[in-house]
Biopython code that builds the backbone (N, CA, C, O; Angstrom):
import numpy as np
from Bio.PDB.StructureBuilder import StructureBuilder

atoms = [
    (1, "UNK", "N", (1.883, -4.483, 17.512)),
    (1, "UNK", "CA", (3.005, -5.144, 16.887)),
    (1, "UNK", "C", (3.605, -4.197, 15.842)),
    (1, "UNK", "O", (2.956, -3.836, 14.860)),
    (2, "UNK", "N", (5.083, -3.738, 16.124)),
    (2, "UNK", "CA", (5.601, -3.333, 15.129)),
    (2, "UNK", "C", (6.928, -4.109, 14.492)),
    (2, "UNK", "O", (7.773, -4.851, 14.993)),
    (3, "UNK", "N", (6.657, -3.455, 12.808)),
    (3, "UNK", "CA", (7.374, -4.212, 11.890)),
    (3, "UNK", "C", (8.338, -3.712, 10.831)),
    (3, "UNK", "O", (7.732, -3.015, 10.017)),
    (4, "UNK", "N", (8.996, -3.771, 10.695)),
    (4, "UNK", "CA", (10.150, -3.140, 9.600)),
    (4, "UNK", "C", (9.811, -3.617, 8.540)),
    (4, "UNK", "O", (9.028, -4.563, 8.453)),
    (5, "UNK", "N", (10.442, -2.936, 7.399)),
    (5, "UNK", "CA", (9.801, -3.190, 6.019)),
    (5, "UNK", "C", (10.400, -4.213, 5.656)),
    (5, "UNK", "O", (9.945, -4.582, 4.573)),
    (6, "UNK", "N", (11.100, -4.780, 5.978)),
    (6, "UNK", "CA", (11.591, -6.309, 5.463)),
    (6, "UNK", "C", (10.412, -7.433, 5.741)),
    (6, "UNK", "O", (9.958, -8.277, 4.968)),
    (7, "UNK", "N", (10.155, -7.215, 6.790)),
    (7, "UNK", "CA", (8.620, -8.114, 7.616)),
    (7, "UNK", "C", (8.004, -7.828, 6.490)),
    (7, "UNK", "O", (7.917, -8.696, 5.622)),
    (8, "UNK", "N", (7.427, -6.467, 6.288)),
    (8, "UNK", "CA", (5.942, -6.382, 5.203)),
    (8, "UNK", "C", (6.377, -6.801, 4.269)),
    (8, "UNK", "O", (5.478, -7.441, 3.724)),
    (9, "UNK", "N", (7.768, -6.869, 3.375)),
    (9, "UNK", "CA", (7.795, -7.467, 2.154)),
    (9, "UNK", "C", (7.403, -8.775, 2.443)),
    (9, "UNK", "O", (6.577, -9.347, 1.730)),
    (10, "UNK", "N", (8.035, -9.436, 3.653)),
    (10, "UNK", "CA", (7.996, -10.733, 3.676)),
    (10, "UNK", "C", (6.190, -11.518, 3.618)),
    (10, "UNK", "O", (5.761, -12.498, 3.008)),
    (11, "UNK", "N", (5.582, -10.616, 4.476)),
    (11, "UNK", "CA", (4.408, -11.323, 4.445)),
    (11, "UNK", "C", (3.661, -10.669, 3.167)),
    (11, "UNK", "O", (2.709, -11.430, 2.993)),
    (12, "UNK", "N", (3.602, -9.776, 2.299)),
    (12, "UNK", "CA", (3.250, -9.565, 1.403)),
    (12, "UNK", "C", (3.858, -10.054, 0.053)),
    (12, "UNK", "O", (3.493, -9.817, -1.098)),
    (13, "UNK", "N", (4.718, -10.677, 0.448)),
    (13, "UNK", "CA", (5.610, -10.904, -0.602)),
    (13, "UNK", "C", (5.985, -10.023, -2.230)),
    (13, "UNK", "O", (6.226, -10.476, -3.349)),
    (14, "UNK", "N", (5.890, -8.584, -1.696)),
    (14, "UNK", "CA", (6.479, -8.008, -2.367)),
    (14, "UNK", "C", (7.853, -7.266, -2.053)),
    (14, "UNK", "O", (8.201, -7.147, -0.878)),
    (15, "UNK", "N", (8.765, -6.684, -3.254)),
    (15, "UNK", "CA", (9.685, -6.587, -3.035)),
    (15, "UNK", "C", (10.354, -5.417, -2.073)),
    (15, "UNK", "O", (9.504, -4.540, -1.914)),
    (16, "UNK", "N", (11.391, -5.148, -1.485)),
    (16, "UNK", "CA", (12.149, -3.953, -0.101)),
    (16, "UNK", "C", (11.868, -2.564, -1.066)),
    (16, "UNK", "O", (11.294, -1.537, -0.703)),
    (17, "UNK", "N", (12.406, -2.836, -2.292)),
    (17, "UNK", "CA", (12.605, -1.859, -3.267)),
    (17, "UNK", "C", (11.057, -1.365, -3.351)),
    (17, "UNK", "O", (10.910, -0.547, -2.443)),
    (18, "UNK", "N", (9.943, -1.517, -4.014)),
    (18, "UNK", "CA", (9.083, -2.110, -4.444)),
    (18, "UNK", "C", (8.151, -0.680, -3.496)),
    (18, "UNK", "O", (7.642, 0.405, -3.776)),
    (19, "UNK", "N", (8.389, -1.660, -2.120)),
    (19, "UNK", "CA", (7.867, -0.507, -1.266)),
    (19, "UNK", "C", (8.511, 0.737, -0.415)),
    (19, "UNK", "O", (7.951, 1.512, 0.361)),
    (20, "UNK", "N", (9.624, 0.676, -0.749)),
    (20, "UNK", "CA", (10.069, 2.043, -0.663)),
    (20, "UNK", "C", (9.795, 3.092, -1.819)),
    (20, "UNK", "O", (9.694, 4.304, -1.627)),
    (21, "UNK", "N", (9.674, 2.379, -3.201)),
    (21, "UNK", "CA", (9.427, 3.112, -4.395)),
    (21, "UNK", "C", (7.620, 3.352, -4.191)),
    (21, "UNK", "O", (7.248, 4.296, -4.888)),
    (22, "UNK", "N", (6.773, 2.865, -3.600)),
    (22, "UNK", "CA", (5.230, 3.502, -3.068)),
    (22, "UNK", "C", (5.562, 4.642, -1.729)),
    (22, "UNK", "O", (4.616, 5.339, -1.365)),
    (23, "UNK", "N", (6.649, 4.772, -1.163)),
    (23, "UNK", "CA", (6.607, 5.390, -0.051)),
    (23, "UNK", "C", (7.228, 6.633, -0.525)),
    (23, "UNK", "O", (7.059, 7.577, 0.246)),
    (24, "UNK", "N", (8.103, 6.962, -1.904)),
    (24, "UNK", "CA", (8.370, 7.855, -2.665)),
    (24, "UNK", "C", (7.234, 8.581, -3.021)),
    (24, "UNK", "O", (7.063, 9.751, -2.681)),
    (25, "UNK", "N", (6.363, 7.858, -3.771)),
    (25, "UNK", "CA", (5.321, 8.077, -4.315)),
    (25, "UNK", "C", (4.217, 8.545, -3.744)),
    (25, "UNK", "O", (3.308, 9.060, -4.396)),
    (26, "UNK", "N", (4.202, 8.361, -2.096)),
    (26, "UNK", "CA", (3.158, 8.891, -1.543)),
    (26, "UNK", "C", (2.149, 7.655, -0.989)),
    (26, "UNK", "O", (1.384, 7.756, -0.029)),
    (27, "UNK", "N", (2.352, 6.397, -1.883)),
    (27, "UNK", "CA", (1.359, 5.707, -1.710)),
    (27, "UNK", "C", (1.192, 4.965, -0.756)),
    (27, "UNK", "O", (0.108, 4.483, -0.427)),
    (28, "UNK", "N", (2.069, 4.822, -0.302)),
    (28, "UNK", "CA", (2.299, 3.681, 1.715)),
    (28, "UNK", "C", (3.404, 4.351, 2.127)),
    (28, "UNK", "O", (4.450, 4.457, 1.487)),
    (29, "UNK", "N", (3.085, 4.961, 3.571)),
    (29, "UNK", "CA", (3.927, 4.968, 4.300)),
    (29, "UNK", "C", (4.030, 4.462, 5.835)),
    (29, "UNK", "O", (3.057, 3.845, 6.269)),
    (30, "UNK", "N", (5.085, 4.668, 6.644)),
    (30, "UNK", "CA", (5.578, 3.710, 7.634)),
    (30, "UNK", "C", (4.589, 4.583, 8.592)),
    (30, "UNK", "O", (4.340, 5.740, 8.253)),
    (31, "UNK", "N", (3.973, 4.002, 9.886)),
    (31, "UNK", "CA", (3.060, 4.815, 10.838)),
    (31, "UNK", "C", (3.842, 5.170, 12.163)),
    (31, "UNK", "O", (3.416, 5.576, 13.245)),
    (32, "UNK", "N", (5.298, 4.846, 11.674)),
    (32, "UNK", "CA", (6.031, 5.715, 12.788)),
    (32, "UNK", "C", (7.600, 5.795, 12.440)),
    (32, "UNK", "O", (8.050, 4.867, 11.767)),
    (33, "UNK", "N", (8.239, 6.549, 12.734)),
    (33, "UNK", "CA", (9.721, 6.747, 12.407)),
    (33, "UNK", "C", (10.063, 6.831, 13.684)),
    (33, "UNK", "O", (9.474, 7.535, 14.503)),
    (34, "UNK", "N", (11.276, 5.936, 13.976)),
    (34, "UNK", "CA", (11.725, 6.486, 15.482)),
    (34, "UNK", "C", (13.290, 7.713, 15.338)),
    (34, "UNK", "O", (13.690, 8.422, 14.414)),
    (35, "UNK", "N", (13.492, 7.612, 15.903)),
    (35, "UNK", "CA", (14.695, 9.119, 16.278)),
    (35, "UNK", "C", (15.863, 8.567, 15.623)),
    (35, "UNK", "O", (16.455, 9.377, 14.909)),
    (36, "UNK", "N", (16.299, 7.519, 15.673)),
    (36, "UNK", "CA", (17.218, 6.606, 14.629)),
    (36, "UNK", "C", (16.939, 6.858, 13.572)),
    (36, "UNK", "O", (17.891, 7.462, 13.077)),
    (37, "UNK", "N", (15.974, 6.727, 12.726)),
    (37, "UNK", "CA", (15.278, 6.651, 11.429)),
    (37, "UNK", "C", (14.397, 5.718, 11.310)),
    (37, "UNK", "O", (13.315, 5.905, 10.752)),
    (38, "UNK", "N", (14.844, 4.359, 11.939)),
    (38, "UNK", "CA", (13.767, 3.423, 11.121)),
    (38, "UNK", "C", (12.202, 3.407, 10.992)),
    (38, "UNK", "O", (11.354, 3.892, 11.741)),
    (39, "UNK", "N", (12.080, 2.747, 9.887)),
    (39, "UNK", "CA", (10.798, 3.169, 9.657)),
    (39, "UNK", "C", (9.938, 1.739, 10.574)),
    (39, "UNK", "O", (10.375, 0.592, 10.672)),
    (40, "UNK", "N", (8.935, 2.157, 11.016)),
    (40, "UNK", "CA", (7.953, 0.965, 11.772)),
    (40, "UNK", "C", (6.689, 0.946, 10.873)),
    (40, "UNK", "O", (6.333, 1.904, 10.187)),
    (41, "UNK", "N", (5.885, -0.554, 10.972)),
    (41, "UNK", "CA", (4.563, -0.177, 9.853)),
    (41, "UNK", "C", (4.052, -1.299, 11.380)),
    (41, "UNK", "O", (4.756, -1.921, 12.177)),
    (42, "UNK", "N", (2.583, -1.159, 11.265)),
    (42, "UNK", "CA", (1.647, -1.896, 11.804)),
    (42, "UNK", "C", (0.730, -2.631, 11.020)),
    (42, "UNK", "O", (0.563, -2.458, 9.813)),
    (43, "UNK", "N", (0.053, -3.577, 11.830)),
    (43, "UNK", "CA", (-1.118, -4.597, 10.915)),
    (43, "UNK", "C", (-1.898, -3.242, 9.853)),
    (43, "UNK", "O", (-2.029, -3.271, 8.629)),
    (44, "UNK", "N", (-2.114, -2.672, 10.345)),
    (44, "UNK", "CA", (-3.096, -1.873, 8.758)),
    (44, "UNK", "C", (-2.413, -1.574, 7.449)),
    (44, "UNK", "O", (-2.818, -1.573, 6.286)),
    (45, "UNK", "N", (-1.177, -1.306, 8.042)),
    (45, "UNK", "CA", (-0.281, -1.347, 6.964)),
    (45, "UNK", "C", (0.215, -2.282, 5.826)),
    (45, "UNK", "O", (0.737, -2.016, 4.744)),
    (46, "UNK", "N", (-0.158, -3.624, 6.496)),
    (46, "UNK", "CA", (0.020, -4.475, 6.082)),
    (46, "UNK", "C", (-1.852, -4.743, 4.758)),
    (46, "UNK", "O", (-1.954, -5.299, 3.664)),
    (47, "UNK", "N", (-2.625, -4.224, 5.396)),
    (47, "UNK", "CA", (-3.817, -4.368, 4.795)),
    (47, "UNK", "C", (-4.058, -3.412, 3.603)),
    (47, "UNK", "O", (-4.783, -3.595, 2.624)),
    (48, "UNK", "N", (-3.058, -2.042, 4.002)),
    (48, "UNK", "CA", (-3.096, -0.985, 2.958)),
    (48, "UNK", "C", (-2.396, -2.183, 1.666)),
    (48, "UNK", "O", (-2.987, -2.715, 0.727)),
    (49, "UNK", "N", (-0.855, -2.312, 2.120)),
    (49, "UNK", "CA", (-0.433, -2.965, 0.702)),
    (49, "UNK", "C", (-1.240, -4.101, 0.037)),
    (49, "UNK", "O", (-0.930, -4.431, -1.108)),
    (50, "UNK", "N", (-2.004, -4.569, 0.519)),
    (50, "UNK", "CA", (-2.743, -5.546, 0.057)),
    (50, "UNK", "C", (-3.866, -5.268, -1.009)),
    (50, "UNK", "O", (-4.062, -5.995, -1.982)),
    (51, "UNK", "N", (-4.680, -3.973, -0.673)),
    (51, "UNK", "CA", (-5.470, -3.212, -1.333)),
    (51, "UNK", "C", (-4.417, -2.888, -2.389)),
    (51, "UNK", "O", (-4.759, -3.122, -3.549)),
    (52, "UNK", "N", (-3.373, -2.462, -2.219)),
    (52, "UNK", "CA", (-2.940, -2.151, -3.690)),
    (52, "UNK", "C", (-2.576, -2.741, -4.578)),
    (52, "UNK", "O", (-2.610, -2.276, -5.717)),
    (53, "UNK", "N", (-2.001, -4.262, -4.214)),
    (53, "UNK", "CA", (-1.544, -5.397, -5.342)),
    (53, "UNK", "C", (-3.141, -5.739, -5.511)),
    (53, "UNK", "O", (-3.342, -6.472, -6.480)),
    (54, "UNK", "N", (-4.362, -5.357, -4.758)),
    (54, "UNK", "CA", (-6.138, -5.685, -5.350)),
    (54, "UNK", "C", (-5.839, -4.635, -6.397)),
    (54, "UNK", "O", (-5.439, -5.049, -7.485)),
    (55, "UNK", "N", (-5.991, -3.221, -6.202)),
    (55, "UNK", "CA", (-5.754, -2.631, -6.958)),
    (55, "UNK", "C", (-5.312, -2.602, -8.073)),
    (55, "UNK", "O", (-6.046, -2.481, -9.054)),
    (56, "UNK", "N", (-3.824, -2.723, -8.157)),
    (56, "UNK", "CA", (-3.028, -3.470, -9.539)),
    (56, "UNK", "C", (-3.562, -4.481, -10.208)),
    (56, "UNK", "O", (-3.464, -4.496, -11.435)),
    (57, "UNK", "N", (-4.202, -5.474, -9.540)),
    (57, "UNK", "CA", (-4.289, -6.719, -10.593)),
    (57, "UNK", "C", (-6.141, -6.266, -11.064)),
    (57, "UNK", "O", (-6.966, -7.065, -11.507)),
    (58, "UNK", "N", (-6.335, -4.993, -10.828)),
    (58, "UNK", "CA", (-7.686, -4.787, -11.199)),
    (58, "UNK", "C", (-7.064, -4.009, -12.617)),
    (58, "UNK", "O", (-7.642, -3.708, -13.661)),
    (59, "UNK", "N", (-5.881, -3.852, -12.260)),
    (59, "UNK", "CA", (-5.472, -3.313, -13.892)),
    (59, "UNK", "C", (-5.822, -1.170, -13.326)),
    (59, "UNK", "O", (-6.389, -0.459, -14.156)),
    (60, "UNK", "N", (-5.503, -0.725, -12.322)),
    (60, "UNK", "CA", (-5.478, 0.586, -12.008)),
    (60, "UNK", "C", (-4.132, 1.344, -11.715)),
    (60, "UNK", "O", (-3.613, 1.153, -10.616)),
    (61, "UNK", "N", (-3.605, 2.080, -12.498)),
    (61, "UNK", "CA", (-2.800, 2.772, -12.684)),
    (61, "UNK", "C", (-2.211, 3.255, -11.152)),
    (61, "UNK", "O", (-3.060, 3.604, -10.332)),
    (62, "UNK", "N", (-0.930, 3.277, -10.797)),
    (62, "UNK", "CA", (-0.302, 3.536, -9.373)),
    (62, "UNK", "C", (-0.955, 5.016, -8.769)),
    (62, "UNK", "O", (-1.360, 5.142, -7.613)),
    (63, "UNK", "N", (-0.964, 6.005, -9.715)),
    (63, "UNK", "CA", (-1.829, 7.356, -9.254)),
    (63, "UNK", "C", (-3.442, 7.277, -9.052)),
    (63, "UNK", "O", (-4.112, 8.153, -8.506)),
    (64, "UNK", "N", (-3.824, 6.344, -9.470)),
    (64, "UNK", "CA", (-5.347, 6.073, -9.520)),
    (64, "UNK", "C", (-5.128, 5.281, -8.029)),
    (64, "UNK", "O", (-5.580, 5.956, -7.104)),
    (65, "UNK", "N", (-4.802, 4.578, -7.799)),
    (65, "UNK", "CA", (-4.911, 3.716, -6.634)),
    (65, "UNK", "C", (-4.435, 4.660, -5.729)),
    (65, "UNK", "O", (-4.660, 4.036, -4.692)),
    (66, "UNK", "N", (-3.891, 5.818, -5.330)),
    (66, "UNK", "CA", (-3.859, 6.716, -4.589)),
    (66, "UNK", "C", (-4.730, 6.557, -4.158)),
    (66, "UNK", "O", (-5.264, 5.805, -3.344)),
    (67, "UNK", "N", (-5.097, 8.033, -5.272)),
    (67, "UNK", "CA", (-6.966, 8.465, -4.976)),
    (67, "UNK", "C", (-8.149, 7.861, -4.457)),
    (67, "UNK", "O", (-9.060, 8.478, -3.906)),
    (68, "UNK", "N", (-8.066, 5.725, -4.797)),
    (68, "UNK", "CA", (-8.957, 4.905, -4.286)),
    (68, "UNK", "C", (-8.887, 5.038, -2.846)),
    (68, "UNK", "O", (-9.844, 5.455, -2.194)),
    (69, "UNK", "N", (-7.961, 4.751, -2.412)),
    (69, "UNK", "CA", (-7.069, 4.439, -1.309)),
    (69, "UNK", "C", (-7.443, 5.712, -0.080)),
    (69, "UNK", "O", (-8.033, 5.601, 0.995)),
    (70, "UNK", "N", (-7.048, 6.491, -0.512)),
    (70, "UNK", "CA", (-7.394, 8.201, 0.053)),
    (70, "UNK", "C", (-8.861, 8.576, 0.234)),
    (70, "UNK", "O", (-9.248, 9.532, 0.906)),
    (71, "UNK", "N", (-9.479, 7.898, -0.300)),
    (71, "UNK", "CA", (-11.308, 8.237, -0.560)),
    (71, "UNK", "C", (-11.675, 6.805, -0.087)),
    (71, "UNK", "O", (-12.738, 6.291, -0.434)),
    (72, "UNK", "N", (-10.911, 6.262, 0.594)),
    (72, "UNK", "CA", (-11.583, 4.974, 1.358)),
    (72, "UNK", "C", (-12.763, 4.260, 0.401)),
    (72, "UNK", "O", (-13.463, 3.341, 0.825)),
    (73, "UNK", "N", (-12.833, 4.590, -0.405)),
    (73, "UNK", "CA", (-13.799, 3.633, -1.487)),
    (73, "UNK", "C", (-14.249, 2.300, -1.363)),
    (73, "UNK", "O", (-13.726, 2.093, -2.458)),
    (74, "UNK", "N", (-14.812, 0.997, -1.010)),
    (74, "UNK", "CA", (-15.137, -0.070, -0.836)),
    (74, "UNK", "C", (-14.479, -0.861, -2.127)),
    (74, "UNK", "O", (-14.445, -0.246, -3.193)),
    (75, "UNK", "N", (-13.992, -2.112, -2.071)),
    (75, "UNK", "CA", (-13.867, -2.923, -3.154)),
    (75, "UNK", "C", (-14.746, -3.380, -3.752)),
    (75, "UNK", "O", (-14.462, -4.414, -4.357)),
    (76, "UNK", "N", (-16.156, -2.877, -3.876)),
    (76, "UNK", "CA", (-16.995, -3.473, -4.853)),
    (76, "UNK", "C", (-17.380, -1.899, -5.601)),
    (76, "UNK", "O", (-18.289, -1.998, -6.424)),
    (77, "UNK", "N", (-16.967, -0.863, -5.472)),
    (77, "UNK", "CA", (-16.660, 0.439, -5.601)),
    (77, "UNK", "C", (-15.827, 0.438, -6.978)),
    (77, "UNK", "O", (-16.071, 0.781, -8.135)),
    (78, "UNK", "N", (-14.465, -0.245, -6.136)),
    (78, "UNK", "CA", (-13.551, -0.353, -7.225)),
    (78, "UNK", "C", (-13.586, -1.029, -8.854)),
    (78, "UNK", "O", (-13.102, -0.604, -9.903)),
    (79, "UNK", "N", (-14.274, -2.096, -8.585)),
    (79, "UNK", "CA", (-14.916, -2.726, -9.310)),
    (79, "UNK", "C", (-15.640, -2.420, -10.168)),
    (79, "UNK", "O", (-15.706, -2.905, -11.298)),
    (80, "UNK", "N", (-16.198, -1.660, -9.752)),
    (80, "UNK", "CA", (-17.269, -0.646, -10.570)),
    (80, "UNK", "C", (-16.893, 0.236, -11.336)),
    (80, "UNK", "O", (-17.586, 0.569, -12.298)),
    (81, "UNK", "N", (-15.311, 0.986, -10.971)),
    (81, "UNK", "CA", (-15.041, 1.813, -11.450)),
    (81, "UNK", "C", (-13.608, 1.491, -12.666)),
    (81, "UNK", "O", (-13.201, 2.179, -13.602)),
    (82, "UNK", "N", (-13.203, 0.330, -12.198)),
    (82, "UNK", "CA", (-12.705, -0.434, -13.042)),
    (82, "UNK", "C", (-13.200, -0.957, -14.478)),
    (82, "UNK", "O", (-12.553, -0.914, -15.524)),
    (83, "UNK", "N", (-14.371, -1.412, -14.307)),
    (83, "UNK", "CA", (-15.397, -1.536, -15.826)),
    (83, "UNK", "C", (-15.215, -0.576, -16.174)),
    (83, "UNK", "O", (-15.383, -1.014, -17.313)),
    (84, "UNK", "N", (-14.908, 0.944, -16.421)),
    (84, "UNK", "CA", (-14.902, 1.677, -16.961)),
    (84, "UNK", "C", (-13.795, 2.098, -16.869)),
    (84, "UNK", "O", (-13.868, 3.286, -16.553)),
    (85, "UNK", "N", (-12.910, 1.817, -16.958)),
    (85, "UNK", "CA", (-11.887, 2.424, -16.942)),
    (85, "UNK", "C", (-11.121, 2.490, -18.768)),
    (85, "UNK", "O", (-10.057, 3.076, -18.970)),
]
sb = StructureBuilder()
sb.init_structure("model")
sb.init_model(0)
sb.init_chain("A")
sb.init_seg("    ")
for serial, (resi, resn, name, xyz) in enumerate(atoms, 1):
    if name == "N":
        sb.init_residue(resn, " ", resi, " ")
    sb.init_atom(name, np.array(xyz, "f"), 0.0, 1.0, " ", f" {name:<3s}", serial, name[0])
structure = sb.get_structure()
């Protein structure tokens, strides 16, 4: 199943802007571009943004949640590393 970023805002309910400004950033991007441009995302994609509003409301800085993210870290990981933060 593919989905345009209007879909992922929708079921994530975050904002169009929102996640184009993480896809600037490096932090989500689309898992396919077709020859038109548009961008396509799939179900994992949908699981990445999810980890990151976990992320955020753990109180972790947008460059820190990279690095979580990138190092596949477990959420009880995060947690851990959050107490100390």
């Amino acid at each position: 199943m593919k989905l345009l970023i209007h879909e992922i805002a929708h079921f994530t309910k975050i904002r169009v802007r929102t996640l184009h400004y993480y896809d600037e950033i490096g932090l989500f991007k689309a898992s396919e571009i077709s020859l038109s441009g548009y961008q396509y995302y799939i179900e994992k994609d949908i699981h990445r943004v999810k980890k990151i509003l976990y992320c955020k409301e753990l109180g972790f800085p947008l460059a820190r949640i990279k690095g979580l993210l990138d190092s596949s870290i477990s959420e009880k990981e995060m947690l851990v590393q959050q107490k100390y933060l």
